[in-house]
C-alpha positions in Angstrom: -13.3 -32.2 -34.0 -11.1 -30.3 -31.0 -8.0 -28.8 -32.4 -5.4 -26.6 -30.9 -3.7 -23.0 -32.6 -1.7 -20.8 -31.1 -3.5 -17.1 -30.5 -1.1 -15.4 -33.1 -4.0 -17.2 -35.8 -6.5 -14.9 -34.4 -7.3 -11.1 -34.9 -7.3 -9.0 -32.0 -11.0 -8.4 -32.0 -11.2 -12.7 -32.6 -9.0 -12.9 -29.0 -11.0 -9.9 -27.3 -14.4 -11.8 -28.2 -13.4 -15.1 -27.1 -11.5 -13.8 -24.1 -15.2 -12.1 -23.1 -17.1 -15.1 -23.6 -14.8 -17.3 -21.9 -15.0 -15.7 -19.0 -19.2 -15.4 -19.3 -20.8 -16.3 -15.8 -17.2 -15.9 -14.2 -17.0 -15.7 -10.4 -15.5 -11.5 -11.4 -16.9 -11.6 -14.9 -13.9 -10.1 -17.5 -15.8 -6.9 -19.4 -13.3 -4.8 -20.8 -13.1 -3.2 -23.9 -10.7 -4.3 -26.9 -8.4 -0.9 -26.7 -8.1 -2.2 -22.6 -7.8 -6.2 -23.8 -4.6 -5.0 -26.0 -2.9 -2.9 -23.3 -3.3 -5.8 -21.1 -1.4 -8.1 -23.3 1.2 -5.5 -23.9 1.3 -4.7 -20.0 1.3 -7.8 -18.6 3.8 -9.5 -21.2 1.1 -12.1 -22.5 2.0 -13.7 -26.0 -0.2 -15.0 -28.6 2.9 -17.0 -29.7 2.9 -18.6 -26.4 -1.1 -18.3 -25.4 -3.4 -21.4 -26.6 -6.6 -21.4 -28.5 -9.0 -24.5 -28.6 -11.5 -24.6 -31.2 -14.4 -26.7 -32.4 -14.1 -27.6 -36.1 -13.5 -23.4 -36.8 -15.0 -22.4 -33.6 -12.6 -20.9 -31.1 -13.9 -22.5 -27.9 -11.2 -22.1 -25.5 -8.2 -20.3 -24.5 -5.2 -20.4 -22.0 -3.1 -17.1 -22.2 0.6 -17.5 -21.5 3.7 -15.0 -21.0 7.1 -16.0 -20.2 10.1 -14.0 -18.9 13.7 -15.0 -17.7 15.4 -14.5 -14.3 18.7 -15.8 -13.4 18.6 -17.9 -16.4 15.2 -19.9 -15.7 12.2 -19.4 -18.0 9.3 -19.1 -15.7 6.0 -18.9 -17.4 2.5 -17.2 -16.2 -0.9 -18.0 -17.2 -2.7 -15.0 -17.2 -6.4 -16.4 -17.8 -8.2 -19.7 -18.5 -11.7 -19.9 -20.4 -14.0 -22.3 -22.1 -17.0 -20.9 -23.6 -20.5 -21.8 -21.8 -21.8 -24.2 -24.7 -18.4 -26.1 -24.1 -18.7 -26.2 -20.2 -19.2 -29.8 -18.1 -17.2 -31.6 -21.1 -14.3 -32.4 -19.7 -12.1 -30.0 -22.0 -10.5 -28.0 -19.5 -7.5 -30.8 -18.7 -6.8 -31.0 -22.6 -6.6 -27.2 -23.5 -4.4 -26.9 -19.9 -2.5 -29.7 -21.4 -1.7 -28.7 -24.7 -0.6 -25.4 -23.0 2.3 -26.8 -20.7 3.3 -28.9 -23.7 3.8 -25.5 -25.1 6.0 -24.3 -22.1 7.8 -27.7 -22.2 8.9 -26.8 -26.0 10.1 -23.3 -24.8 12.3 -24.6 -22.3 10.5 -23.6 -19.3 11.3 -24.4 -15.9 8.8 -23.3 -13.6 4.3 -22.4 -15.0 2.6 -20.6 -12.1 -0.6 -19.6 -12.2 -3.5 -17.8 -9.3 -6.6 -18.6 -8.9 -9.7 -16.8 -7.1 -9.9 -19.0 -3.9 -13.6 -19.5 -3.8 -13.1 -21.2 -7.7 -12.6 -24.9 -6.2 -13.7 -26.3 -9.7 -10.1 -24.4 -11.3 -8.1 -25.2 -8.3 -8.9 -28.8 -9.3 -8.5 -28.8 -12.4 -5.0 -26.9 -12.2 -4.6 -29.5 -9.5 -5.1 -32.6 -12.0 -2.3 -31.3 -14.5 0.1 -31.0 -11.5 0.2 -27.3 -10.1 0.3 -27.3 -6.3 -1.0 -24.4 -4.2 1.8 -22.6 -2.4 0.2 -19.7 -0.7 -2.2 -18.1 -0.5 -3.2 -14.2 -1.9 -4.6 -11.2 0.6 -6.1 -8.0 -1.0 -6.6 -5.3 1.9 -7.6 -1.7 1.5 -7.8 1.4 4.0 -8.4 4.8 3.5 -7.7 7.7 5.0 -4.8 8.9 7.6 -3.3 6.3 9.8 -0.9 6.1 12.8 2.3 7.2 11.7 5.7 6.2 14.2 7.9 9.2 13.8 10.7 7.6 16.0 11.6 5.2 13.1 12.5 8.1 10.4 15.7 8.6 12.6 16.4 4.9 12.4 17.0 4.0 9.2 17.4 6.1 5.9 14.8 5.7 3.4 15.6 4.9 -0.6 13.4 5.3 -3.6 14.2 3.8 -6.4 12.2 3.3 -9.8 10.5 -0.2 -9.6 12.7 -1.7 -12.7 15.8 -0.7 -11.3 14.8 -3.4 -8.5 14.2 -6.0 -10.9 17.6 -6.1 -11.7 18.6 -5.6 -8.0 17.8 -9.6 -6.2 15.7 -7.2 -3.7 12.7 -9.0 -4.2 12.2 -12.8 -4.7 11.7 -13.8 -7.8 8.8 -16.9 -7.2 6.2 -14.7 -6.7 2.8 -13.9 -8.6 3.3 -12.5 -12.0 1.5 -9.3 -11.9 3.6 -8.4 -8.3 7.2 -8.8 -10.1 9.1 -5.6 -10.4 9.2 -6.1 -14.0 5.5 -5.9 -14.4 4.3 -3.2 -11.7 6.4 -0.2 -13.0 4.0 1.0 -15.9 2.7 3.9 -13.9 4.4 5.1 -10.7 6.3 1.7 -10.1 9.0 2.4 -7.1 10.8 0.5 -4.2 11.2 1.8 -1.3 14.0 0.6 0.7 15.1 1.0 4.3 18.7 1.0 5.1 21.5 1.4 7.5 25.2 1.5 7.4 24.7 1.0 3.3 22.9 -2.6 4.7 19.1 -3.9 3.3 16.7 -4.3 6.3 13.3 -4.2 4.2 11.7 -3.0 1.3 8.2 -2.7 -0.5 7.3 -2.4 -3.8 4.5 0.1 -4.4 2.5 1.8 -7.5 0.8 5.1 -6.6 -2.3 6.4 -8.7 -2.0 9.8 -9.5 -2.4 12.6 -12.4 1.1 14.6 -13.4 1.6 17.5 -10.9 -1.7 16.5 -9.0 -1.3 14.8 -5.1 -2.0 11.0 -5.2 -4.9 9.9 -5.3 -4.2 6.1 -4.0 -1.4 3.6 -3.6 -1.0 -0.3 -4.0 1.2 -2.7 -2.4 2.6 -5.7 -4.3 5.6 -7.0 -2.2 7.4 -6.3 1.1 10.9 -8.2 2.2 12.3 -8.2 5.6 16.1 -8.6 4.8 17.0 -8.9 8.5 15.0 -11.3 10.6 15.4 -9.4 13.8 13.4 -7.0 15.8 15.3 -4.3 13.6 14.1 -5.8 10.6 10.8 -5.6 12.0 11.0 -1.9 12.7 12.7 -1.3 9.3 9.2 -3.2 7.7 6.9 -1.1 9.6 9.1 2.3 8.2 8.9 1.2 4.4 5.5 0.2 4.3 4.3 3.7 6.4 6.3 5.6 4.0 5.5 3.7 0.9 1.6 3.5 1.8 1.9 7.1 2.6 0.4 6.9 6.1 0.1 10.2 6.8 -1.9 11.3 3.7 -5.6 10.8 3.3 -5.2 8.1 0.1 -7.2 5.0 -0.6 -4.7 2.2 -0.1 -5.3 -1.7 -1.1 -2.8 -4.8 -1.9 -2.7 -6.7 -5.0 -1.4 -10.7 -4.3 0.3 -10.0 -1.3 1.5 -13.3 -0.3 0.2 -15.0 3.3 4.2 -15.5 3.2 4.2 -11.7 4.6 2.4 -12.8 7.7 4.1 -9.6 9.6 3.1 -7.2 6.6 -0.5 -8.1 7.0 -0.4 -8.1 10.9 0.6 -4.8 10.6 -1.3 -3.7 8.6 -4.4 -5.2 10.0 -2.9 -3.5 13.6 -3.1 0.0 11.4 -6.8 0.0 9.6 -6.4 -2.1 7.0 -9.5 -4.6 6.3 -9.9 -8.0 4.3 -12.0 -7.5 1.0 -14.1 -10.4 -0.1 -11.6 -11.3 -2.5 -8.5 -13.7 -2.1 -6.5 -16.0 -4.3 -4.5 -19.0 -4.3 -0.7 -18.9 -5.7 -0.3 -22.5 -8.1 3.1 -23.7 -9.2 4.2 -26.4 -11.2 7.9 -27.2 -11.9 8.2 -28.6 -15.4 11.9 -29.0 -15.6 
Protein backbone atom coordinates (compact mmCIF):
# COMPACT_ATOMS: atom_id res chain seq x y z
CA UNK A 1 0.00 0.00 0.00
CA UNK A 2 1.59 3.69 -1.08
CA UNK A 3 1.42 6.09 1.70
CA UNK A 4 2.76 9.68 2.04
CA UNK A 5 4.94 11.21 5.39
CA UNK A 6 6.52 14.17 5.55
CA UNK A 7 10.64 13.87 5.75
CA UNK A 8 10.69 15.23 9.43
CA UNK A 9 9.49 11.10 10.13
CA UNK A 10 12.88 10.09 8.92
CA UNK A 11 16.41 10.15 10.47
CA UNK A 12 18.99 11.95 8.70
CA UNK A 13 20.96 8.98 7.66
CA UNK A 14 16.98 7.40 6.61
CA UNK A 15 16.85 10.86 4.11
CA UNK A 16 20.61 10.59 3.04
CA UNK A 17 20.03 6.84 1.99
CA UNK A 18 16.94 7.30 0.17
CA UNK A 19 18.02 10.56 -1.31
CA UNK A 20 21.24 8.28 -2.81
CA UNK A 21 19.12 5.64 -4.11
CA UNK A 22 16.65 7.84 -5.56
CA UNK A 23 18.83 9.38 -7.57
CA UNK A 24 20.62 5.71 -8.61
CA UNK A 25 21.22 5.62 -12.60
CA UNK A 26 20.55 9.49 -12.58
CA UNK A 27 21.54 11.48 -15.79
CA UNK A 28 24.49 13.36 -12.84
CA UNK A 29 24.10 10.61 -10.35
CA UNK A 30 23.79 12.37 -6.54
CA UNK A 31 26.91 10.73 -4.35
CA UNK A 32 27.57 12.84 -1.52
CA UNK A 33 28.23 12.03 1.83
CA UNK A 34 25.69 12.47 4.87
CA UNK A 35 27.86 15.48 6.64
CA UNK A 36 27.52 17.17 2.67
CA UNK A 37 23.53 15.86 2.40
CA UNK A 38 22.87 17.94 5.87
CA UNK A 39 24.75 21.13 4.78
CA UNK A 40 22.80 21.05 1.72
CA UNK A 41 19.50 21.09 3.41
CA UNK A 42 20.69 23.77 5.73
CA UNK A 43 22.28 25.80 2.72
CA UNK A 44 19.84 25.61 0.36
CA UNK A 45 16.71 26.13 2.88
CA UNK A 46 15.18 22.61 2.17
CA UNK A 47 12.57 21.44 4.92
CA UNK A 48 11.70 18.03 5.94
CA UNK A 49 8.43 19.73 7.22
CA UNK A 50 7.72 20.74 3.83
CA UNK A 51 9.75 17.80 1.71
CA UNK A 52 7.65 14.55 0.84
CA UNK A 53 8.39 10.94 1.44
CA UNK A 54 6.50 8.06 -0.45
CA UNK A 55 6.76 4.69 0.98
CA UNK A 56 5.74 1.16 0.24
CA UNK A 57 3.96 -0.40 3.25
CA UNK A 58 7.36 0.84 5.60
CA UNK A 59 9.50 1.22 2.67
CA UNK A 60 10.52 4.81 1.89
CA UNK A 61 10.28 4.63 -1.96
CA UNK A 62 10.17 8.12 -3.00
CA UNK A 63 10.90 11.59 -2.23
CA UNK A 64 10.16 15.28 -3.39
CA UNK A 65 12.35 17.83 -1.36
CA UNK A 66 10.77 21.24 -0.84
CA UNK A 67 11.90 24.76 0.66
CA UNK A 68 9.86 27.79 0.73
CA UNK A 69 10.84 31.49 1.38
CA UNK A 70 8.82 34.85 1.21
CA UNK A 71 9.42 37.89 -1.08
CA UNK A 72 7.12 40.81 -1.14
CA UNK A 73 4.68 38.88 0.69
CA UNK A 74 4.34 35.70 -1.81
CA UNK A 75 5.43 32.25 -0.68
CA UNK A 76 7.27 30.82 -3.55
CA UNK A 77 8.35 27.35 -3.09
CA UNK A 78 11.42 25.30 -4.67
CA UNK A 79 11.81 21.67 -5.25
CA UNK A 80 15.22 20.89 -4.80
CA UNK A 81 15.18 17.15 -5.98
CA UNK A 82 12.75 14.38 -7.25
CA UNK A 83 13.55 10.49 -6.81
CA UNK A 84 11.84 7.13 -6.97
CA UNK A 85 13.90 4.30 -6.21
CA UNK A 86 14.87 1.87 -9.24
CA UNK A 87 12.52 -1.18 -7.99
CA UNK A 88 9.70 1.52 -8.12
CA UNK A 89 10.59 3.00 -11.61
CA UNK A 90 8.01 2.50 -14.86
CA UNK A 91 4.93 2.44 -12.23
CA UNK A 92 3.46 5.40 -12.82
CA UNK A 93 4.17 6.90 -9.16
CA UNK A 94 6.01 9.91 -10.08
CA UNK A 95 2.46 12.09 -10.78
CA UNK A 96 1.17 10.90 -7.30
CA UNK A 97 4.31 11.65 -5.07
CA UNK A 98 4.51 15.28 -7.32
CA UNK A 99 0.97 15.48 -6.42
CA UNK A 100 0.81 14.92 -2.84
CA UNK A 101 3.70 17.53 -2.78
CA UNK A 102 1.90 20.63 -4.33
CA UNK A 103 -1.03 19.67 -2.16
CA UNK A 104 1.47 20.36 0.54
CA UNK A 105 2.41 23.88 -0.98
CA UNK A 106 -1.29 24.52 -1.52
CA UNK A 107 -1.84 24.05 2.51
CA UNK A 108 1.15 26.46 3.08
CA UNK A 109 -0.29 29.12 1.18
CA UNK A 110 1.99 29.20 -1.64
CA UNK A 111 1.68 31.13 -4.61
CA UNK A 112 4.15 30.23 -7.06
CA UNK A 113 6.37 26.05 -6.97
CA UNK A 114 9.28 26.31 -9.44
CA UNK A 115 11.41 23.75 -10.13
CA UNK A 116 14.79 22.97 -12.91
CA UNK A 117 15.32 20.29 -14.60
CA UNK A 118 18.50 18.84 -16.59
CA UNK A 119 17.34 19.60 -20.22
CA UNK A 120 18.34 16.29 -21.68
CA UNK A 121 15.69 14.55 -18.75
CA UNK A 122 12.56 14.77 -21.27
CA UNK A 123 10.92 11.90 -19.07
CA UNK A 124 10.90 14.74 -15.77
CA UNK A 125 10.10 17.59 -17.97
CA UNK A 126 6.91 15.55 -18.75
CA UNK A 127 6.10 14.49 -15.85
CA UNK A 128 6.51 18.05 -14.19
CA UNK A 129 4.68 18.97 -17.35
CA UNK A 130 1.45 16.63 -16.45
CA UNK A 131 1.02 18.32 -12.91
CA UNK A 132 1.05 21.72 -14.61
CA UNK A 133 4.60 23.39 -14.43
CA UNK A 134 5.51 25.13 -17.69
CA UNK A 135 9.04 25.72 -18.93
CA UNK A 136 9.97 29.40 -18.89
CA UNK A 137 13.56 29.50 -19.87
CA UNK A 138 15.99 27.95 -20.23
CA UNK A 139 19.58 27.45 -17.99
CA UNK A 140 23.33 28.07 -19.54
CA UNK A 141 26.37 26.86 -17.51
CA UNK A 142 29.62 28.39 -19.19
CA UNK A 143 33.22 28.33 -17.91
CA UNK A 144 36.60 30.06 -19.02
CA UNK A 145 39.79 30.13 -17.57
CA UNK A 146 42.42 32.12 -17.56
CA UNK A 147 43.03 36.10 -18.44
CA UNK A 148 40.60 37.70 -20.80
CA UNK A 149 40.14 41.03 -22.66
CA UNK A 150 39.71 43.62 -20.17
CA UNK A 151 38.03 47.36 -21.60
CA UNK A 152 39.81 49.86 -19.43
CA UNK A 153 37.81 52.87 -20.94
CA UNK A 154 34.61 51.69 -19.02
CA UNK A 155 36.28 52.01 -15.30
CA UNK A 156 36.05 55.90 -15.92
CA UNK A 157 32.42 55.48 -16.92
CA UNK A 158 30.69 54.39 -14.24
CA UNK A 159 31.67 53.74 -10.44
CA UNK A 160 31.72 50.34 -9.28
CA UNK A 161 29.81 49.03 -5.83
CA UNK A 162 30.37 45.93 -3.87
CA UNK A 163 28.03 44.97 -1.69
CA UNK A 164 27.56 41.66 0.43
CA UNK A 165 25.09 39.45 -1.61
CA UNK A 166 22.27 39.57 1.30
CA UNK A 167 22.28 43.12 1.45
CA UNK A 168 20.89 42.78 -2.29
CA UNK A 169 18.25 40.58 -1.30
CA UNK A 170 16.72 43.11 0.47
CA UNK A 171 17.59 45.66 -2.18
CA UNK A 172 14.73 44.77 -5.48
CA UNK A 173 18.19 44.65 -7.52
CA UNK A 174 17.65 41.45 -8.77
CA UNK A 175 14.28 39.81 -9.88
CA UNK A 176 12.87 37.69 -7.66
CA UNK A 177 11.37 34.78 -10.26
CA UNK A 178 14.44 33.30 -10.80
CA UNK A 179 16.00 29.75 -9.96
CA UNK A 180 16.30 28.99 -6.42
CA UNK A 181 19.90 28.34 -5.89
CA UNK A 182 20.73 31.91 -7.99
CA UNK A 183 18.60 34.11 -5.36
CA UNK A 184 20.62 36.48 -3.31
CA UNK A 185 19.36 34.81 -0.35
CA UNK A 186 20.87 31.55 -1.14
CA UNK A 187 24.35 32.40 -2.98
CA UNK A 188 25.95 34.43 0.01
CA UNK A 189 27.27 31.39 2.11
CA UNK A 190 30.82 31.89 0.98
CA UNK A 191 31.94 35.04 -0.84
CA UNK A 192 28.29 36.09 -1.90
CA UNK A 193 28.63 39.89 -3.32
CA UNK A 194 26.90 42.22 -5.95
CA UNK A 195 28.50 44.17 -7.89
CA UNK A 196 26.78 47.16 -9.07
CA UNK A 197 27.62 49.81 -11.74
CA UNK A 198 26.39 53.20 -11.17
CA UNK A 199 26.17 56.78 -12.18
CA UNK A 200 24.91 59.95 -10.81
CA UNK A 201 23.70 57.62 -7.63
CA UNK A 202 21.48 55.73 -10.78
CA UNK A 203 21.43 51.55 -11.24
CA UNK A 204 22.70 50.64 -14.78
CA UNK A 205 23.58 46.86 -14.15
CA UNK A 206 24.58 44.56 -11.72
CA UNK A 207 25.79 40.76 -11.24
CA UNK A 208 25.69 38.66 -8.54
CA UNK A 209 28.85 36.63 -8.01
CA UNK A 210 30.43 33.96 -5.38
CA UNK A 211 34.31 33.77 -5.59
CA UNK A 212 36.12 30.45 -4.36
CA UNK A 213 38.88 31.25 -2.30
CA UNK A 214 40.88 30.35 1.15
CA UNK A 215 41.12 33.40 3.85
CA UNK A 216 44.07 35.64 2.93
CA UNK A 217 44.91 33.48 -0.16
CA UNK A 218 44.16 35.05 -4.09
CA UNK A 219 40.88 33.45 -5.59
CA UNK A 220 40.99 30.58 -6.88
CA UNK A 221 37.63 30.81 -9.12
CA UNK A 222 34.44 32.77 -9.42
CA UNK A 223 30.69 31.92 -10.39
CA UNK A 224 28.08 33.93 -11.84
CA UNK A 225 24.39 33.50 -10.86
CA UNK A 226 22.52 36.70 -12.11
CA UNK A 227 23.25 39.86 -14.20
CA UNK A 228 20.43 42.89 -14.64
CA UNK A 229 20.68 45.60 -17.15
CA UNK A 230 18.66 48.41 -15.28
CA UNK A 231 18.91 50.70 -18.31
CA UNK A 232 18.01 49.35 -21.59
CA UNK A 233 20.25 51.52 -23.61
CA UNK A 234 23.67 51.37 -25.15
CA UNK A 235 24.84 52.65 -21.64
CA UNK A 236 23.23 49.97 -19.95
CA UNK A 237 25.08 47.77 -22.23
CA UNK A 238 28.39 49.22 -21.42
CA UNK A 239 27.60 49.36 -17.70
CA UNK A 240 26.85 45.18 -18.18
CA UNK A 241 29.97 44.57 -19.88
CA UNK A 242 31.93 46.63 -16.61
CA UNK A 243 30.11 44.58 -13.82
CA UNK A 244 30.51 41.32 -15.20
CA UNK A 245 34.54 42.14 -16.19
CA UNK A 246 35.01 43.28 -12.79
CA UNK A 247 32.94 40.73 -10.99
CA UNK A 248 34.40 37.64 -13.16
CA UNK A 249 37.72 39.21 -12.47
CA UNK A 250 38.84 39.39 -16.08
CA UNK A 251 42.14 40.34 -15.63
CA UNK A 252 43.13 37.53 -13.24
CA UNK A 253 44.03 34.01 -14.25
CA UNK A 254 40.75 32.31 -12.35
CA UNK A 255 38.53 29.48 -13.55
CA UNK A 256 35.21 31.13 -14.16
CA UNK A 257 31.72 29.17 -14.85
CA UNK A 258 27.77 30.18 -14.48
CA UNK A 259 25.35 28.37 -12.44
CA UNK A 260 21.40 28.80 -14.04
CA UNK A 261 22.13 31.78 -15.79
CA UNK A 262 18.92 32.43 -17.46
CA UNK A 263 18.72 32.40 -21.65
CA UNK A 264 16.71 35.73 -20.38
CA UNK A 265 20.43 37.30 -20.21
CA UNK A 266 20.80 36.87 -23.94
CA UNK A 267 23.50 39.91 -23.85
CA UNK A 268 25.34 38.39 -20.74
CA UNK A 269 26.02 35.18 -22.57
CA UNK A 270 26.79 37.01 -25.94
CA UNK A 271 29.37 38.58 -24.19
CA UNK A 272 30.63 36.34 -22.69
CA UNK A 273 30.67 33.94 -25.45
CA UNK A 274 32.46 37.18 -27.49
CA UNK A 275 35.19 36.98 -24.42
CA UNK A 276 36.25 33.01 -24.08
CA UNK A 277 33.57 31.64 -22.45
CA UNK A 278 32.35 28.08 -23.80
CA UNK A 279 29.02 25.95 -23.34
CA UNK A 280 29.55 22.86 -21.03
CA UNK A 281 27.46 19.79 -21.81
CA UNK A 282 25.21 20.69 -19.21
CA UNK A 283 21.93 22.91 -19.44
CA UNK A 284 18.64 23.01 -17.63
CA UNK A 285 15.16 24.05 -18.07
CA UNK A 286 13.54 26.68 -15.48
CA UNK A 287 9.59 25.13 -14.59
CA UNK A 288 6.99 27.22 -12.86
CA UNK A 289 3.68 26.63 -11.76
CA UNK A 290 1.38 29.24 -10.27
CA UNK A 291 -0.77 27.65 -7.55
CA UNK A 292 -2.61 30.67 -6.33
Amino acid sequence: MITFKTMENLSFKQAHELFINGFEGYFIPMKMSLDAFVIRMGNEGLSPELSIVMYDADQPIGFVLQGIREIDGQKIAWNGGTGIIPAYRGKKLGTVLMEKALDLLKQQNVSVATLEALSVNKPAIKLYENVGYEVIDTLHFLESEGELPYKEDLVNEFTIKRIPALQAAHGHIFPTRVPWQVDPSITPKIGGEAVIATKNDEIYAACLIRKKQQYGSEPEGVTLFQTVMKKESEEGERALQLVLQEGLDFKQPLKRTTYNLLDLNHKTISFLQKNGFKNTEISQVFMVKNII
